[in-house]
LUMLUMFI-665502 format. One line per field, with one value per residue: residue number from 1; residue in one letter; y, x, z of N, C-alpha, C in turn. Coordinates in steps of 0.05 Angstrom, whole numbers. Example, Ala and Ser with C-alpha at 12.3 -4.5 7.8 and 13.67 -1.06 7.14 Angstrom:
residues 2
pos [1, 2] .
code [A, S] .
nc2 [-114, -45] .
nc1 [264, 257] .
nc3 [156, 142] .
cac2 [-90, -21] .
cac1 [246, 273] .
cac3 [156, 143] .
cc2 [-66, 1] .
cc1 [264, 258] .
cc3 [156, 157] .
end
This chain:
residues 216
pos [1, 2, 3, 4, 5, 6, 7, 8, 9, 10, 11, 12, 13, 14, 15, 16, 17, 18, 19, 20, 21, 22, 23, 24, 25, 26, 27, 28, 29, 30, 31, 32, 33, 34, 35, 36, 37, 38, 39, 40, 41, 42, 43, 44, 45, 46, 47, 48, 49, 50, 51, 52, 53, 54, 55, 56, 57, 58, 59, 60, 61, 62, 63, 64, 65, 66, 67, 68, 69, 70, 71, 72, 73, 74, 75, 76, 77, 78, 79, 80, 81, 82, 83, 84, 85, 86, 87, 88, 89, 90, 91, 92, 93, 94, 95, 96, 97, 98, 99, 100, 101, 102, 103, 104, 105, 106, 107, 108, 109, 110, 111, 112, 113, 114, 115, 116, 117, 118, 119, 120, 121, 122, 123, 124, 125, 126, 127, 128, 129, 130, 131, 132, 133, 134, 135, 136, 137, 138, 139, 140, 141, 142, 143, 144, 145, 146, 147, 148, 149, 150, 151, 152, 153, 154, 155, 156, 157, 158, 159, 160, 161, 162, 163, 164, 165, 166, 167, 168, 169, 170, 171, 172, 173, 174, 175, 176, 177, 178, 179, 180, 181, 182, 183, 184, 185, 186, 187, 188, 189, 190, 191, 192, 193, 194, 195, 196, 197, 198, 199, 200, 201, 202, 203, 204, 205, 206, 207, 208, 209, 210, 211, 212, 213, 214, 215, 216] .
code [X, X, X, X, X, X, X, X, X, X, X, X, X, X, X, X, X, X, X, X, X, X, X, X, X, X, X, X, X, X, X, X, X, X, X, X, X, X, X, X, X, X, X, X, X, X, X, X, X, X, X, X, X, X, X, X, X, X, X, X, X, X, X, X, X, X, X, X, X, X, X, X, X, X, X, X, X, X, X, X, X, X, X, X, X, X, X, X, X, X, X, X, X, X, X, X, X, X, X, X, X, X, X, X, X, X, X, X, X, X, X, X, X, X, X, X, X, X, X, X, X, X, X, X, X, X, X, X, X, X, X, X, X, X, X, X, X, X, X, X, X, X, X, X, X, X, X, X, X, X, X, X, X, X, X, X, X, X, X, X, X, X, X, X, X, X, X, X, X, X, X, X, X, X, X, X, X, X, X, X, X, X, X, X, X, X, X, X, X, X, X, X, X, X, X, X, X, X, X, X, X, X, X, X, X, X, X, X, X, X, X, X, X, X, X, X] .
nc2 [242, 297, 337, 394, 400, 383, 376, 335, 300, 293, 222, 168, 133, 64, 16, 31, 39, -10, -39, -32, 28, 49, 92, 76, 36, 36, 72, 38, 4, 35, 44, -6, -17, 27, 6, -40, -28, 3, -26, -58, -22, -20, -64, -70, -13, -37, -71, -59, -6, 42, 74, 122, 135, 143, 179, 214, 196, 201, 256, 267, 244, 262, 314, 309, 287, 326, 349, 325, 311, 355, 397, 386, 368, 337, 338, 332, 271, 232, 248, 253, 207, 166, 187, 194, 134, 111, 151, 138, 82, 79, 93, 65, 18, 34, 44, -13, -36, 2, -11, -74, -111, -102, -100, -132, -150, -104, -84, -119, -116, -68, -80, -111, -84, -36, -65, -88, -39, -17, -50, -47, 7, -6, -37, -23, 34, 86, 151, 183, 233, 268, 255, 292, 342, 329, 302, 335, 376, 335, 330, 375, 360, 325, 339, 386, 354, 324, 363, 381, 326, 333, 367, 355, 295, 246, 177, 163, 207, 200, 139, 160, 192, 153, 121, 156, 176, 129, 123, 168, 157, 113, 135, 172, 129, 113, 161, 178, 136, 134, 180, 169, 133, 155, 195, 202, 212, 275, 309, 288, 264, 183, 182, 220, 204, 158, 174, 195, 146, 119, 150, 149, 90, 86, 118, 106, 57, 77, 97, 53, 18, 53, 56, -5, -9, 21, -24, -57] .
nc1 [-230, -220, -211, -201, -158, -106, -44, -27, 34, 90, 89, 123, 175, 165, 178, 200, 182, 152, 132, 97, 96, 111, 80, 39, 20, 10, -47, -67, -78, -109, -147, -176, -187, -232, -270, -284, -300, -348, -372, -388, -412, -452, -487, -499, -532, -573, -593, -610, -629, -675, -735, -748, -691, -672, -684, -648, -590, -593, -591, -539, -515, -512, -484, -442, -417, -415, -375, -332, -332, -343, -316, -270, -259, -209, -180, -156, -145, -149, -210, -230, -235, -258, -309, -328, -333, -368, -418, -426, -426, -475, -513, -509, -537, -589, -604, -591, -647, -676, -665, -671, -675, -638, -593, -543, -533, -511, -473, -436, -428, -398, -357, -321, -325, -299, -240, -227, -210, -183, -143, -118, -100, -53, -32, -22, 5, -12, -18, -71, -92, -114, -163, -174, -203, -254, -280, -289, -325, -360, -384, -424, -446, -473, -504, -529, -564, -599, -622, -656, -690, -708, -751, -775, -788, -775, -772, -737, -691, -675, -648, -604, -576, -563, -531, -499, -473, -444, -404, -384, -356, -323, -289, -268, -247, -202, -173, -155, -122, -89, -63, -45, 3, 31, 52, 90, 73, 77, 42, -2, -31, -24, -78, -110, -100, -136, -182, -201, -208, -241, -282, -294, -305, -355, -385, -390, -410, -467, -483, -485, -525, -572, -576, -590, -636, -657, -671, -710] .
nc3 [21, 14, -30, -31, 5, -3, -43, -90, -98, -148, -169, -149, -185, -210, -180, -120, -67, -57, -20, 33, 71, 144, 145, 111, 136, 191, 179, 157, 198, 239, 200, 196, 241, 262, 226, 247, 291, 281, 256, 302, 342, 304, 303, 352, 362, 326, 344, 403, 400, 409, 378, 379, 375, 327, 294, 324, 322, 260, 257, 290, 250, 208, 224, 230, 185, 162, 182, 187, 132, 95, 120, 140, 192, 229, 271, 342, 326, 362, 374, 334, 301, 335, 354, 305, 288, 328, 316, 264, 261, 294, 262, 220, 238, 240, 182, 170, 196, 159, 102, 107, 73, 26, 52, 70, 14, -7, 37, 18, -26, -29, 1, -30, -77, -57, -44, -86, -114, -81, -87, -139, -144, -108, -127, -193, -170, -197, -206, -179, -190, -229, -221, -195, -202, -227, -180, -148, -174, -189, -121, -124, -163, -149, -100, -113, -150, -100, -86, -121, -120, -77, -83, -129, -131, -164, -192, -236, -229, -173, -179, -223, -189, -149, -181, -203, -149, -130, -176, -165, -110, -119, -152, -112, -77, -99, -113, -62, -41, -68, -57, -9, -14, -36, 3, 59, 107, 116, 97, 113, 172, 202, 218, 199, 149, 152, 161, 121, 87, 107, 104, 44, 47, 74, 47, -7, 12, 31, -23, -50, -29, -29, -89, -92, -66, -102, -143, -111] .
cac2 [260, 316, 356, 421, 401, 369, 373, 307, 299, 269, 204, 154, 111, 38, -12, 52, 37, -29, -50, -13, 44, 47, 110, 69, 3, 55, 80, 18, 2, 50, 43, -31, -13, 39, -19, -60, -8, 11, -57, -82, 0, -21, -94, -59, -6, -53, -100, -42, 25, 48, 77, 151, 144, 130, 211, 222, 183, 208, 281, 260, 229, 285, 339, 288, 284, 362, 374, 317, 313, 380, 421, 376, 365, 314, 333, 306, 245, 214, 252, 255, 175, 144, 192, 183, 112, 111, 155, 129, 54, 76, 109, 39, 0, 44, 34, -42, -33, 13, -22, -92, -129, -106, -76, -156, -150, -81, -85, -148, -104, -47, -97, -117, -62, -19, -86, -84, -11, -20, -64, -37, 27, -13, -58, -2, 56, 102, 179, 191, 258, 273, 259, 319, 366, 308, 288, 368, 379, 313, 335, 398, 350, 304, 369, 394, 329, 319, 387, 370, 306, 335, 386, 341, 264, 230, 159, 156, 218, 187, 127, 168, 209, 139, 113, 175, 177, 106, 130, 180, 146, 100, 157, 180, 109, 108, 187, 182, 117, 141, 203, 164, 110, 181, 212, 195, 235, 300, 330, 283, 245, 166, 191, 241, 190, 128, 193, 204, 117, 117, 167, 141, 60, 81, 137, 88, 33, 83, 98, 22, 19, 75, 49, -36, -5, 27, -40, -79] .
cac1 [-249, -213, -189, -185, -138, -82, -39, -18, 65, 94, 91, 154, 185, 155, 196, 209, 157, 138, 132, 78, 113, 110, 59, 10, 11, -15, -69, -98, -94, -128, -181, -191, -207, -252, -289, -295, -318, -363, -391, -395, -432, -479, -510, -519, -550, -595, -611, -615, -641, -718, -742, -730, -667, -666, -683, -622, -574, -590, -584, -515, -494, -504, -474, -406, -410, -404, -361, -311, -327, -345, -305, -250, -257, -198, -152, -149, -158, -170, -223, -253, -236, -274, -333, -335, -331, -386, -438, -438, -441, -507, -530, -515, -557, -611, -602, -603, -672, -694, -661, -662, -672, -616, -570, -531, -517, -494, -452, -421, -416, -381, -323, -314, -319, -271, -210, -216, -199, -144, -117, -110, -76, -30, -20, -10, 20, -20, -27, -99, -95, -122, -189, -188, -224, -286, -294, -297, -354, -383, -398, -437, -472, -492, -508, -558, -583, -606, -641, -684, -697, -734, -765, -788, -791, -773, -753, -705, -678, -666, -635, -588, -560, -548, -518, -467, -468, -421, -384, -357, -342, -308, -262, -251, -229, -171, -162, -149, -112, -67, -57, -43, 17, 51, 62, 111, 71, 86, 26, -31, -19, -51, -106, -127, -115, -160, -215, -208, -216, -269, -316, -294, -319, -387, -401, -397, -439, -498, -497, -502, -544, -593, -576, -594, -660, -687, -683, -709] .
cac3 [10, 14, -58, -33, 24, 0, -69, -93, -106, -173, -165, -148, -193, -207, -164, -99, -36, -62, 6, 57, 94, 169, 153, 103, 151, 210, 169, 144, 222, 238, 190, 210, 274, 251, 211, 260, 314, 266, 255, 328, 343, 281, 310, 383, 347, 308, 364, 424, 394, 406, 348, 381, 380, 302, 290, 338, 303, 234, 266, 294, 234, 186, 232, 238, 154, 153, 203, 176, 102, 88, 131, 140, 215, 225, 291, 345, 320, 381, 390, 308, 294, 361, 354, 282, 287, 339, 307, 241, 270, 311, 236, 202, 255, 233, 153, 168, 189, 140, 78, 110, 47, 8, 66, 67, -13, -13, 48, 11, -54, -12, 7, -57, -94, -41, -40, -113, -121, -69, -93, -157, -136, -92, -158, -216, -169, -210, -198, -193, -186, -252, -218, -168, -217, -233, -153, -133, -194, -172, -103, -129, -180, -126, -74, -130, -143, -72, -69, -139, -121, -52, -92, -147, -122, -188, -187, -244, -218, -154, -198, -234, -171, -135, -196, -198, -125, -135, -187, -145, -88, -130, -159, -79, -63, -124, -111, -37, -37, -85, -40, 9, -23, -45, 24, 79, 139, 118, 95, 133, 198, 198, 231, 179, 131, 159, 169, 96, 76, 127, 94, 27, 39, 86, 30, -19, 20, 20, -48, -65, -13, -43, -114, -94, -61, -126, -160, -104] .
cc2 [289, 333, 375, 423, 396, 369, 349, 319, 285, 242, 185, 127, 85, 25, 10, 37, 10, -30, -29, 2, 43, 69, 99, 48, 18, 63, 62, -1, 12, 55, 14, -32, 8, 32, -33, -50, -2, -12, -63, -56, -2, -48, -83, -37, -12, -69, -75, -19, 34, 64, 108, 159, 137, 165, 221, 220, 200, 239, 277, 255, 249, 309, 321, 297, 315, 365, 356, 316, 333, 406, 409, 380, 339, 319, 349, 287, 231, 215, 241, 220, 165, 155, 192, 159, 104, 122, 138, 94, 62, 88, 78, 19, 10, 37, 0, -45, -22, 2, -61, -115, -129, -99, -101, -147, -122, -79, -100, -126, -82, -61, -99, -103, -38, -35, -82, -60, -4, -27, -55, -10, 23, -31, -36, 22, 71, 129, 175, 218, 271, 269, 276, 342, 349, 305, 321, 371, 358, 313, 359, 390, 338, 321, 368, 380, 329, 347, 381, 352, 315, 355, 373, 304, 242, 207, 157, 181, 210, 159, 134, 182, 188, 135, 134, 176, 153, 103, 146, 177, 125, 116, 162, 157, 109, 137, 187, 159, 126, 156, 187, 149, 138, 193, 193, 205, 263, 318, 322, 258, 218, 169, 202, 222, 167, 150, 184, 171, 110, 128, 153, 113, 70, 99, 119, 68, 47, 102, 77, 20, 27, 61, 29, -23, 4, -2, -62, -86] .
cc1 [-243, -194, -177, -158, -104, -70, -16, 11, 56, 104, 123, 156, 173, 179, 200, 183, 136, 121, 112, 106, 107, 81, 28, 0, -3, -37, -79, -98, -114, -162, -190, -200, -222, -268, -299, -316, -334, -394, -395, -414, -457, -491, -520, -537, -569, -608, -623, -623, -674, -708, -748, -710, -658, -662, -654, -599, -574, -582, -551, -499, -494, -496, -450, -403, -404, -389, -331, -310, -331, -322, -277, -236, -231, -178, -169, -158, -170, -191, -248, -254, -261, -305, -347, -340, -361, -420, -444, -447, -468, -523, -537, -529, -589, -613, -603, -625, -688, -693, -653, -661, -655, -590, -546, -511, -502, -460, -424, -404, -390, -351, -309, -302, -293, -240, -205, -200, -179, -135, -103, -96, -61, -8, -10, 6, 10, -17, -54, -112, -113, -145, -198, -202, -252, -284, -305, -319, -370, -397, -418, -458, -493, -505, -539, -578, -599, -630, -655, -689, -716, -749, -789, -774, -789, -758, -734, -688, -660, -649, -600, -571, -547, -529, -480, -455, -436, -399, -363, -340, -317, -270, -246, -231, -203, -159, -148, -120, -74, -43, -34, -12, 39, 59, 64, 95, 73, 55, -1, -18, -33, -71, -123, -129, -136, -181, -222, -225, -239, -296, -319, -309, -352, -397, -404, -410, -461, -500, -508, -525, -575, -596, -599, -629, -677, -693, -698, -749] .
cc3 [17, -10, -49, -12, 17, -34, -73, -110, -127, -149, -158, -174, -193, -196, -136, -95, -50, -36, 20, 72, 121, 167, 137, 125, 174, 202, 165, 174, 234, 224, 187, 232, 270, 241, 222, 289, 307, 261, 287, 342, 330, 300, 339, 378, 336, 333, 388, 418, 398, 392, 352, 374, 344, 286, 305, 328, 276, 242, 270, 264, 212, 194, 236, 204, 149, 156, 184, 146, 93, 96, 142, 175, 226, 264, 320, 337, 333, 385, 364, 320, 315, 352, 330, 277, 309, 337, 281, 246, 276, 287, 211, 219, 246, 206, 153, 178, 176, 110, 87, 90, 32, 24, 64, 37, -17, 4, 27, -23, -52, -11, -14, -64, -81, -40, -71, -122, -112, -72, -119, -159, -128, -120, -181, -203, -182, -201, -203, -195, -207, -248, -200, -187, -219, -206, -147, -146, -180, -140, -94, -142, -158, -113, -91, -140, -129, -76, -94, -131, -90, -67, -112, -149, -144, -182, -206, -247, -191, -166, -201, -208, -156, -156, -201, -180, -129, -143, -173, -124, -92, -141, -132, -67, -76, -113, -79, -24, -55, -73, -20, 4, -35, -19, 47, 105, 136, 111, 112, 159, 192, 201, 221, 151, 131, 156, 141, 79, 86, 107, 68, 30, 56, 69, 6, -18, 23, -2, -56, -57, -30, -75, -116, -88, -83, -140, -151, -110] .
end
């Protein structure tokens, strides 16, 4: 989730880097242990949090979303990944109490919907570059969304913003992945790219999230 950072190479050849490089197989380490830290931070969160610490968390977790998705907070990694990985778990412990009825099917939709998309960039080799002009607009639509929708509380406003919300994240997962299956190390380290897959699948599990809840 980063356009303005990074300008995507022509693409390679179909049959070149079939195979995972030494720099994608670190990254999608990296962001399995970020998944799973994430997950095993979320159930201690859910089972162990008083209901103070729920305002804390959401504070935390939208001064992390600035600093790394906005402002492109990424290095040291050691330092982003762990504490990124640790707030947003203690933010999804909280969202499974507030959306506990649908938080199961979305998670489940999240998986899905994020293997499908990888796989399909890993399967066609595509450029997806051609979607860095629509994700940059789309996070201005969404932005201004957000601020009518507190102004004026409309539910199929709220609807329509999750519904885009998805879309975009959807684009980020193909746009980022893509990014990612084109570069050797040279322009982002693993570290910067697991940040980037990271924000991409938990920004996409609370749109579903937000989406599954209007229809529940």
């Amino acid at each position: 989730m980063s356009y303005d950072q990074y300008q995507m190479q022509p693409q390679a050849p179909q049959g070149m880097g079939s195979r995972l490089t030494p720099f994608v197989r670190e990254t999608y380490r990296l962001f399995l242990f970020g998944l799973l830290g994430m997950g095993g931070i979320g159930v201690l969160s859910y089972k162990f949090m008083p209901p103070i610490g729920a305002g804390v968390a959401w504070l935390l977790n939208a001064i992390m979303w600035i600093a790394v998705g906005w402002f492109h907070w990424r290095r040291p990694t050691r330092v982003v990944l762990p504490l990124f990985t640790i707030i947003t778990g203690a933010w999804l412990g909280v969202l499974a109490h507030i959306y506990a009825a649908v938080f199961a099917p979305a998670l489940i939709l999240t998986l899905g919907a994020f293997g499908g998309l990888t796989a399909y960039a890993h399967t066609t080799r595509k450029d997806f570059s051609f979607l860095g002009g629509f994700l940059s607009m789309a996070f201005w639509v969404i932005l201004l969304g957000i601020v009518v929708q507190f102004i004026f509380p409309l539910p199929l406003l709220h609807l329509a913003i999750s519904a885009f919300g998805v879309l975009a994240m959807g684009g980020w997962v193909l746009y980022d992945t893509s990014r990612l299956l084109q570069d050797n190390g040279d322009r982002m380290t693993p570290g910067e790219a697991a940040a980037e897959l990271l924000l991409d699948i938990v920004g996409l599990f609370q749109w579903i999230l937000s989406l599954l809840n209007r229809f529940r």
